[in-house]
C-alpha positions as CSV (number, residue, x, y, z in Angstrom):
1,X,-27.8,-49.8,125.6
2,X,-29.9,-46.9,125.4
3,X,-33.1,-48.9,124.8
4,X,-34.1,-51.7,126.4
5,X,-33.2,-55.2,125.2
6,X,-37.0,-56.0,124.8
7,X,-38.0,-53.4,122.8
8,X,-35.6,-54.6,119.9
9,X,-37.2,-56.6,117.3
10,X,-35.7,-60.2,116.2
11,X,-35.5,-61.5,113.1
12,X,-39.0,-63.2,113.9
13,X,-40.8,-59.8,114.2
14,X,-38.6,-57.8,111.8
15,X,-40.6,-57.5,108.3
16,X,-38.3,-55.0,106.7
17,X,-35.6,-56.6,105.0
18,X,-32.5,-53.9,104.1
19,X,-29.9,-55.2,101.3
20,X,-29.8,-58.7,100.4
21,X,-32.2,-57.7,96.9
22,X,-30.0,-60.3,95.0
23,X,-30.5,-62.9,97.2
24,X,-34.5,-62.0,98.0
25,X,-34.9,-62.3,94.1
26,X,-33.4,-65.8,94.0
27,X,-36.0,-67.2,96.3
28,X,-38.9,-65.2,94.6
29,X,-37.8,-66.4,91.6
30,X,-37.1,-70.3,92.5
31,X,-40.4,-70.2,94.7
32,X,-42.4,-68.9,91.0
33,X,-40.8,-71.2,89.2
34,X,-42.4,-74.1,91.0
35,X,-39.3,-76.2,91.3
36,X,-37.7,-75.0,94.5
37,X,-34.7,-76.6,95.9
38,X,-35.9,-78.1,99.1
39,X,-32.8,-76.8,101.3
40,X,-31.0,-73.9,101.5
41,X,-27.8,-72.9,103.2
42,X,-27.7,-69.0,103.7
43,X,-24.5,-68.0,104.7
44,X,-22.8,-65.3,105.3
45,X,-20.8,-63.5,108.4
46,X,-22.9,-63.0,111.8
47,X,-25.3,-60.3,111.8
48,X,-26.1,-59.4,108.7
49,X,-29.8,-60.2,108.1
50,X,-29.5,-64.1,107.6
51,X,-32.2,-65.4,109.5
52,X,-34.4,-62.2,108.8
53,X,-34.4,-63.2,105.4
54,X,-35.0,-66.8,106.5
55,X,-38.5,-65.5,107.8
56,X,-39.0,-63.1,105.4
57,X,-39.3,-66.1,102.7
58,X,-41.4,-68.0,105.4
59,X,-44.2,-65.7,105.7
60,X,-44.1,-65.5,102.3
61,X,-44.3,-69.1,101.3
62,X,-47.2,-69.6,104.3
63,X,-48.9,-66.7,103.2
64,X,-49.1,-68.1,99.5
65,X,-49.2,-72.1,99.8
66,X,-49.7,-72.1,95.3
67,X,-46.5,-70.7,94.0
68,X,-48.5,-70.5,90.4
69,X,-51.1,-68.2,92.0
70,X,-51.0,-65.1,90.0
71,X,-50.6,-63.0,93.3
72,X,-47.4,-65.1,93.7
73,X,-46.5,-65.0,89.6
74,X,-47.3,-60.6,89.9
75,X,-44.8,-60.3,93.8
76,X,-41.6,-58.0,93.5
77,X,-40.3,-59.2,96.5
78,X,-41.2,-61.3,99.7
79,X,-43.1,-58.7,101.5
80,X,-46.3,-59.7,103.4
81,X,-48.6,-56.9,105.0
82,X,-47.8,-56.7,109.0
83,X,-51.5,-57.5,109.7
84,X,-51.6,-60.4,107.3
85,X,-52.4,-63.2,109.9
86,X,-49.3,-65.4,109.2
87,X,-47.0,-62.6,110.1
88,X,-48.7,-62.3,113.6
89,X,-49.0,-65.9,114.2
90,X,-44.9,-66.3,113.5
91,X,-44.1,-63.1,115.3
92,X,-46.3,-65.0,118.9
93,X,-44.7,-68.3,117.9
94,X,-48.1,-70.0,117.1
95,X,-48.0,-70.2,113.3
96,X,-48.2,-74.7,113.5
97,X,-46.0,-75.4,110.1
98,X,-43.6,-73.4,111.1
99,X,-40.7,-75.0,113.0
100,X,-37.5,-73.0,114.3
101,X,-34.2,-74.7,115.6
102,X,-32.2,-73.3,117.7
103,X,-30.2,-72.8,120.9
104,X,-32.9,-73.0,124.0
105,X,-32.4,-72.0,127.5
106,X,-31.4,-74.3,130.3
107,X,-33.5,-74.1,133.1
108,X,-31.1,-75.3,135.5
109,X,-28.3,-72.7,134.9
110,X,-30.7,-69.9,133.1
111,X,-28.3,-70.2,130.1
112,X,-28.5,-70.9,126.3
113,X,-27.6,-74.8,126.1
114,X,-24.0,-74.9,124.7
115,X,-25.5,-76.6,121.1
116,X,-29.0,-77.2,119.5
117,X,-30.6,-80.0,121.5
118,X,-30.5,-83.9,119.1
119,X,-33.7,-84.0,120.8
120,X,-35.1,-81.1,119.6
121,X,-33.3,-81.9,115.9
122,X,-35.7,-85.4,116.0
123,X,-38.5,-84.0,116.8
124,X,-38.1,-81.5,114.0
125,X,-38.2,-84.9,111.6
126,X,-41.1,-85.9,113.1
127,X,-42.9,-82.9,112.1
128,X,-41.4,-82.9,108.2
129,X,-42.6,-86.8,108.7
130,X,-46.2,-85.4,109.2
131,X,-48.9,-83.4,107.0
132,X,-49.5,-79.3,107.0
133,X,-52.0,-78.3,109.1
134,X,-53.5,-76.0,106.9
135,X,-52.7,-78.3,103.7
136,X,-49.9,-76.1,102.7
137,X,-45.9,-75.7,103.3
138,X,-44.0,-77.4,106.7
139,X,-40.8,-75.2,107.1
140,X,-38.2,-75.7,109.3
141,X,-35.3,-72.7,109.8
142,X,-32.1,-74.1,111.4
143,X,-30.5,-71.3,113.7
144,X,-27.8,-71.5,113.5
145,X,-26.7,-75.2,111.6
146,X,-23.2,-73.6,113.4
147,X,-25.0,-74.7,116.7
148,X,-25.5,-78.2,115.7
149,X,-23.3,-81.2,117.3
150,X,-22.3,-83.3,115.1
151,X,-25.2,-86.1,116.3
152,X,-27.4,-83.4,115.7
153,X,-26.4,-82.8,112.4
154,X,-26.5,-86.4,111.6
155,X,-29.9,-86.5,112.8
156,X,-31.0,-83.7,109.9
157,X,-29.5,-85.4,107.2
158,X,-32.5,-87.8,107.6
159,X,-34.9,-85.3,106.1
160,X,-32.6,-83.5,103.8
161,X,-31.4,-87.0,102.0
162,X,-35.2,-88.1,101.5
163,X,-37.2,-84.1,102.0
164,X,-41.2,-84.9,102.3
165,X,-43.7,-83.3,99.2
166,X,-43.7,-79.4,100.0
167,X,-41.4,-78.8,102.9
168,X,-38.4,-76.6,103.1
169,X,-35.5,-76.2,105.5
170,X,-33.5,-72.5,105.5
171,X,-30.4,-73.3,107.3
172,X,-28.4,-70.4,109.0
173,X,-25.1,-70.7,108.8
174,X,-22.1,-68.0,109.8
175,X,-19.8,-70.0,108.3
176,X,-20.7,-72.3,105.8
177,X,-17.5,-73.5,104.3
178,X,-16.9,-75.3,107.5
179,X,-20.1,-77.3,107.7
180,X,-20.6,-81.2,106.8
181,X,-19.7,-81.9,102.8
182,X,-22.9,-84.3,103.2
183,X,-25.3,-81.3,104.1
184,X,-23.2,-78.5,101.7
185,X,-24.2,-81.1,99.1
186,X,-27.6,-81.4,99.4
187,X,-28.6,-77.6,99.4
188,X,-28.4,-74.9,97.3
189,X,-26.3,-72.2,98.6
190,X,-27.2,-68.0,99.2
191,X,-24.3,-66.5,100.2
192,X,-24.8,-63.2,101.7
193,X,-22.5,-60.2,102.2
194,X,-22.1,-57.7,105.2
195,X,-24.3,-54.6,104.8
196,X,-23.6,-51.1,103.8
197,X,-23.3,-48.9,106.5
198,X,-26.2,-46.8,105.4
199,X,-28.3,-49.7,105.4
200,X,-26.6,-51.0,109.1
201,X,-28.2,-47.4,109.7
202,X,-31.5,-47.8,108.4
203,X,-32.1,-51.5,110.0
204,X,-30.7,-50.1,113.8
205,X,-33.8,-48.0,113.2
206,X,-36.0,-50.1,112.5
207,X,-35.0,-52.8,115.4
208,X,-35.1,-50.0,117.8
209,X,-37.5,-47.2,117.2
210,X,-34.9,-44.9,117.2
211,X,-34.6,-42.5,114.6
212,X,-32.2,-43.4,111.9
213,X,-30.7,-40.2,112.1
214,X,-29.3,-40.1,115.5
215,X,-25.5,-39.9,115.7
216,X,-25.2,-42.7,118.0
217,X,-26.4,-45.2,114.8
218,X,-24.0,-44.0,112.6
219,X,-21.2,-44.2,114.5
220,X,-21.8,-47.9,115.7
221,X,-22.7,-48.8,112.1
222,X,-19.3,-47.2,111.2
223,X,-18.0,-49.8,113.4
224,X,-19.9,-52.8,112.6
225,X,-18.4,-54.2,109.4
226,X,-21.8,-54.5,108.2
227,X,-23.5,-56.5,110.7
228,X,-26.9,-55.3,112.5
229,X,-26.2,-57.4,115.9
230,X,-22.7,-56.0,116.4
231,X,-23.7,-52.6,115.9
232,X,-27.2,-53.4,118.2
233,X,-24.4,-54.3,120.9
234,X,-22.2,-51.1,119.9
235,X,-24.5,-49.2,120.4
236,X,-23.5,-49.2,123.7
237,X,-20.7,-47.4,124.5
238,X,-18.3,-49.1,126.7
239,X,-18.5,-51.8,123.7
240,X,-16.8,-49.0,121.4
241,X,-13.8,-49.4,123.6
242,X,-13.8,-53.2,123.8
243,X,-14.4,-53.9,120.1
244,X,-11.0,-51.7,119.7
245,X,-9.6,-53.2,122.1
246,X,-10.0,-56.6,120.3
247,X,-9.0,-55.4,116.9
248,X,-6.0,-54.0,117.6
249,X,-4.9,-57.5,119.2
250,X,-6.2,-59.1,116.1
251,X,-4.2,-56.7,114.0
252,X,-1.2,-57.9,115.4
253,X,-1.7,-61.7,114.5
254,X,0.4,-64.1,114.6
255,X,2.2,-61.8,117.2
256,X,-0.3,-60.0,119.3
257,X,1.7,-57.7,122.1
258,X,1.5,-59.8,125.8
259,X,0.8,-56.3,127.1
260,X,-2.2,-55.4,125.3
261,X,-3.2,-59.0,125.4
262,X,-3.0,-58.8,129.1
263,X,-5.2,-55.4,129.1
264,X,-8.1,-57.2,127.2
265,X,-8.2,-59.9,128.8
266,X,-8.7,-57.6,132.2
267,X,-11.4,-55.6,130.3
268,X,-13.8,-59.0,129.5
269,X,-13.3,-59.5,133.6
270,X,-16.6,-60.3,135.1
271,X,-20.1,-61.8,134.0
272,X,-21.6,-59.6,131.0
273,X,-22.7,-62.2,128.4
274,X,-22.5,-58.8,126.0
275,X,-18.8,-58.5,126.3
276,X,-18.2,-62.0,125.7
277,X,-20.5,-62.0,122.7
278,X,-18.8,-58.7,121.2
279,X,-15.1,-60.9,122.2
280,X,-16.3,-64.1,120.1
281,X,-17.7,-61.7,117.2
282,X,-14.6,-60.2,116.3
283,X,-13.1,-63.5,116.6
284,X,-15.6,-65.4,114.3
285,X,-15.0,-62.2,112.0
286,X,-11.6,-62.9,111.9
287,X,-12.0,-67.0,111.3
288,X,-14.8,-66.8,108.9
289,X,-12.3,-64.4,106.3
290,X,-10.2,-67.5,106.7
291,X,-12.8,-70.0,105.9
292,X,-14.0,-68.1,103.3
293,X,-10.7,-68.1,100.8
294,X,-12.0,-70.3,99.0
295,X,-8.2,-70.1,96.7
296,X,-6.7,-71.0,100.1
297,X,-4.7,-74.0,101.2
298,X,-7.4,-77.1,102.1
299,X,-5.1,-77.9,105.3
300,X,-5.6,-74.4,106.3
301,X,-8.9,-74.3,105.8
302,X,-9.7,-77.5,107.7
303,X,-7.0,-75.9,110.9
304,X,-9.3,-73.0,110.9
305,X,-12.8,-74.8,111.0
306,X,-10.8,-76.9,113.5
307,X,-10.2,-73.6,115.7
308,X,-13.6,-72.5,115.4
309,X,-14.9,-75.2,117.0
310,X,-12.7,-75.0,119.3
311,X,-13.0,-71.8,120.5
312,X,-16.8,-71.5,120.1
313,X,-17.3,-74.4,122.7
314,X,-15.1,-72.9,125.1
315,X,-16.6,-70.0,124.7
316,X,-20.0,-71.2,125.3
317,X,-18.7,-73.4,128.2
318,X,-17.2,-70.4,129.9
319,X,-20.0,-68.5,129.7
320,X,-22.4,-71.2,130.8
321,X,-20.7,-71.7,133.8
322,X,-19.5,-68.4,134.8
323,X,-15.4,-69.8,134.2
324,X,-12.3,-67.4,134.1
325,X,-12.0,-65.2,131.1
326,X,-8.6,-64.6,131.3
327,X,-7.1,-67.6,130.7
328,X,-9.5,-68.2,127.9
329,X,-8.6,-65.2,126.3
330,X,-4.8,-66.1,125.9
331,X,-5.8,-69.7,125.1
332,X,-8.2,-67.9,121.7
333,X,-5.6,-66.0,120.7
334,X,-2.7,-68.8,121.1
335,X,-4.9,-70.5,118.7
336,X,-5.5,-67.8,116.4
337,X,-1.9,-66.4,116.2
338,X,-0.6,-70.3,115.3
339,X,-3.4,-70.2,112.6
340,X,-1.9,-66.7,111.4
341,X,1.7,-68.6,111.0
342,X,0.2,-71.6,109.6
C-alpha cells in the first residue's frame, strides 16, 4: 500500500460510521428504551464496519451511563465528539469498563494466536463478575466470536446465560449462522449488509487520509463487494491481480481448471500474511453466501460451517508457522468444489 499500515485507523479509533443507519437506529432506540437486550450478535460478511459499529455504540453507552437522560432521549445517532474523553481513553486502550476480545499476538512466533485465548475468555467473566469503575456500563466486544474454540465459547456462555445488572457483550461475527445455537439464542441479532461502493469510497478515506476522490479508492472499492478491509488490502496493486486470480477459480466451482489452480497457487508463494488474508477473504466470501441461505438444505449448511472451520484453522496454522501454500491451496479448493456438488 501507498500509505503506511500505521497510519490507518481501526475500528477502535474510527468515529465515522458509513451505512449501517438501520442498524445504528436499532441500538439508539433499544439503548432509549431502557430495556436493552444484554447481547448482541452483529453479523454480517468481513469488512464491512461490524466492529466499528461495535465501538461506535460503546463510546456511546460509556459516554451516557442513564439511557433516560434527556441528552440520550434528544441523540440521532451514536456519535460522540472526538475530544469527549471516553473516545480518547478507548482509542489508547485505557478506558477500564471497556473489555475487547480478540486474537493476541504470540510472542514466541510474533504471530496472531490461531483462536482467542480460554484464558483470556475467563478473565473477561471475571470482569462482568465485578462492579463499573465509574458506576456505569461494563462492556465486553468479542472480535471476532468466529475466533473462539469451542472451550472458549463454552466459557462465555457463563455470562450470557446469567448477564450481571448493566453490562453488555457486542459479539462480532462474519458468519453467524454457523455459531453455537446456545449463544444464537441468547442474543438478539443485527445483521449487516456489505456497503455501497460510494460509501467503501468515503470510509477508505477516512481510514487513510487520502482524499476520497483519488482514482485508486474507487477502483479498489469497485472491487471490494462492499467491504472496507478488502478494499484497504486492494488498494495495493499486486492484490488487484490476486483477488482475480481467486475469483475466477471460484467461478469455476465445483470444477475449478487444474491449470489456473496451479497458477494461483504459485502466485500465494512465499510469506506475505496480506496475500494469504486477501486468499481466505474471497474464500470466507464465498462460504458465508452458503451459510447465509437461510431456504437451503440444513445438511448443507452444517457441511459448509464444517468446511469453514476447516479451512480457517489451516489457514491460520499455515500462516503461523510459515507451512507450504500450495498444497493448501488445492486442499481449500478440494473442499470447496465437493461443497459446490453437494
Amino acid at each position: 500500500m501507498s500509505e503506511d499500515d500505521s497510519d490507518i485507523k481501526g475500528p477502535r479509533e474510527t468515529l465515522a460510521l458509513f451505512g449501517h443507519e438501520a442498524a445504528e437506529r436499532a441500538l439508539l432506540d433499544a439503548y432509549k428504551s431502557g430495556r436493552i437486550a444484554h447481547a448482541w450478535l452483529i453479523g454480517g460478511p468481513p469488512g464491512i464496519g461490524k466492529a466499528t459499529l461495535a465501538f461506535r455504540f460503546a463510546r456511546f453507552v460509556l459516554a451516557h451511563p442513564d439511557p433516560l437522560a434527556a441528552e440520550v432521549q434528544a441523540a440521532t445517532s451514536l456519535a460522540i465528539d472526538a475530544d469527549h474523553l471516553v473516545a480518547r481513553r478507548i482509542a489508547a486502550q485505557a478506558q477500564g469498563d471497556l473489555r475487547v476480545l480478540e486474537r493476541v499476538l504470540n510472542e514466541q512466533t510474533g504471530k496472531l494466536y490461531t483462536n482467542i485465548r480460554v484464558d483470556d475468555v475467563r478473565r473477561m467473566v471475571s470482569f462482568f463478575a465485578g462492579t463499573a469503575g465509574e458506576g456505569g456500563w461494563r462492556i465486553a466486544i468479542v472480535d471476532a466470536v468466529d475466533d473462539l474454540a469451542r472451550e472458549g465459547a463454552n466459557a462465555l456462555l457463563k455470562v450470557l446465560e446469567e448477564p450481571p445488572a448493566r453490562t453488555l457483550l457486542l459479539l462480532i461475527s462474519h458468519s453467524p449462522g454457523r455459531e453455537l445455537p446456545t449463544i444464537r439464542s441468547r442474543c438478539r441479532r443485527l445483521l449487516l449488509r456489505p456497503l455501497e461502493q460510494e460509501q467503501v469510497v468515503h470510509a477508505l478515506a477516512a481510514a487513510t487520509g487520502r482524499d476520497a476522490e483519488e482514482p485508486e479508492l474507487a477502483k479498489a472499492a469497485a472491487a471490494s463487494d462492499g467491504s472496507v478491509s478488502r478494499a484497504l488490502a486492494l488498494l495495493d496493486g499486486p492484490a488487484l491481480a490476486l483477488r482475480q486470480r481467486v475469483l475466477d477459480a471460484i467461478f469455476q466451482l465445483p470444477n475449478p481448471d487444474p491449470r489456473a489452480l496451479h497458477a494461483l497457487a504459485d502466485a500465494l508463494a512465499g510469506t506475505d500474511p496480506q496475500v494469504l488474508a486477501t486468499f481466505m477473504d474471497l474464500v470466507n466470501g464465498w462460504l458465508s453466501q452458503r451459510l447465509g441461505r437461510g431456504d437451503g438444505d440444513a445438511r448443507i449448511l452444517v457441511r459448509a460451517a464444517e468446511v469453514w472451520d476447516k479451512v480457517n484453522r489451516t489457514a491460520r496454522d499455515v500462516d503461523a508457522y510459515n507451512l507450504e501454500r500450495k498444497p493448501f491451496v488445492f486442499s481449500v479448493f478440494t473442499e470447496l468444489a465437493a461443497l459446490g456438488r453437494a
